[in-house]
N, C-alpha and C positions, 0 to 999 in steps of 0.2 A: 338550363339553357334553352333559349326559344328556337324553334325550327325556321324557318324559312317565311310560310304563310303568317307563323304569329308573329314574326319581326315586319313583314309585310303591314299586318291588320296596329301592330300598334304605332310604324312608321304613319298609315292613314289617318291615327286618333290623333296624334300628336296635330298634325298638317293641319286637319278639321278643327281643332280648337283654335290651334294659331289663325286661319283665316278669320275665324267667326269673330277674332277680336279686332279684326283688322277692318271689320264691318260687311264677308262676305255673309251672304244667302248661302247653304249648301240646299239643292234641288235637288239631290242623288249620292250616295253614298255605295262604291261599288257596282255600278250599274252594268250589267251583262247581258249580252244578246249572243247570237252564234257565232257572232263573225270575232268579237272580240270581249274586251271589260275596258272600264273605265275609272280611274280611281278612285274620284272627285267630280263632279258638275254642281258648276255656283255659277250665283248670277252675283255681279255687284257694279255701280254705275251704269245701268242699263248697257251689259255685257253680258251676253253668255258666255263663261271659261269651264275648258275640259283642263281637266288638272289631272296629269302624272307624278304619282309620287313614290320617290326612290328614298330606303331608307338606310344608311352606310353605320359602319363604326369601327372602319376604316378605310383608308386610300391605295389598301394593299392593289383593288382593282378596276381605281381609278375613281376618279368622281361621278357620282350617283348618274347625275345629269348625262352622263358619256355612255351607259348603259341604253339608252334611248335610241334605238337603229334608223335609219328609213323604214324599215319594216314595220318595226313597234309604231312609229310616226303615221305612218300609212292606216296602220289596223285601227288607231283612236281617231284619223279623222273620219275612216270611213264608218266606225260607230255613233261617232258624232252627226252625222248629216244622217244616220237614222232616227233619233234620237228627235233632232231638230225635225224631221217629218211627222216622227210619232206625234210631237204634242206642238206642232202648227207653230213656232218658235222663228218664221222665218225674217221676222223685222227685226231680229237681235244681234247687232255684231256679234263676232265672235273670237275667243282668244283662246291658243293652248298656253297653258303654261307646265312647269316640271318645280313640283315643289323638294328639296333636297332636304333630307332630316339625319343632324349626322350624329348617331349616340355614340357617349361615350361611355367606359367601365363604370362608374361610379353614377348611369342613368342620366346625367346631365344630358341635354340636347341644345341643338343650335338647328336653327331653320333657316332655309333661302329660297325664295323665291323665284324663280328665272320666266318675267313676263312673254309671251310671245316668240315660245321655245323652239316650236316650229311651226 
């Protein structure tokens, strides 16, 4: 049985592949600074996206996406606009998004999406 961080790291493989086929860039893969981390950072259609990814395998404690506070919200924008300082990023729109990854018993997965999360 996986712990906690390794259902975390394979919720992010899972996301990371599905984007790349959906034609994103990944630019970062877990990117951390002090103030917080960040799941995901891609670019795609000349967009920068900060990507939160929740990974369920079940609804005992609601939908993945619903795990996401103000607070959490707060802590990835404010990593984000360091981030966009650090490497001078600042002509790029920008979007969060919350990628949901829900495994089931038999490893199956279902991915969603939720553009412009917060």
């Amino acid at each position: 049985m996986l712990n906690n961080k390794q259902k975390g790291l394979q919720g992010e493989k899972i996301a990371s592949e599905y984007i790349k086929e959906l034609g994103y860039e990944i630019l970062e893969n877990n990117y951390r600074t002090k103030k917080g981390e960040i799941d995901i950072i891609a670019y795609q259609k000349n967009t920068l996206i900060f990507i939160e990814v929740k990974l369920r395998n079940s609804l005992r404690y609601g939908y993945p996406i619903e795990a996401i506070n103000f607070r959490k919200a707060k802590t990835i924008k404010s990593v984000a606009l360091d981030y966009i300082r650090l490497k001078s990023l600042f002509e790029y729109p920008v979007r969060f998004d919350v990628i949901e990854v829900f495994l089931s018993e038999d490893r199956n997965y279902k991915v969603t999406i939720t553009e412009n999360a917060f």
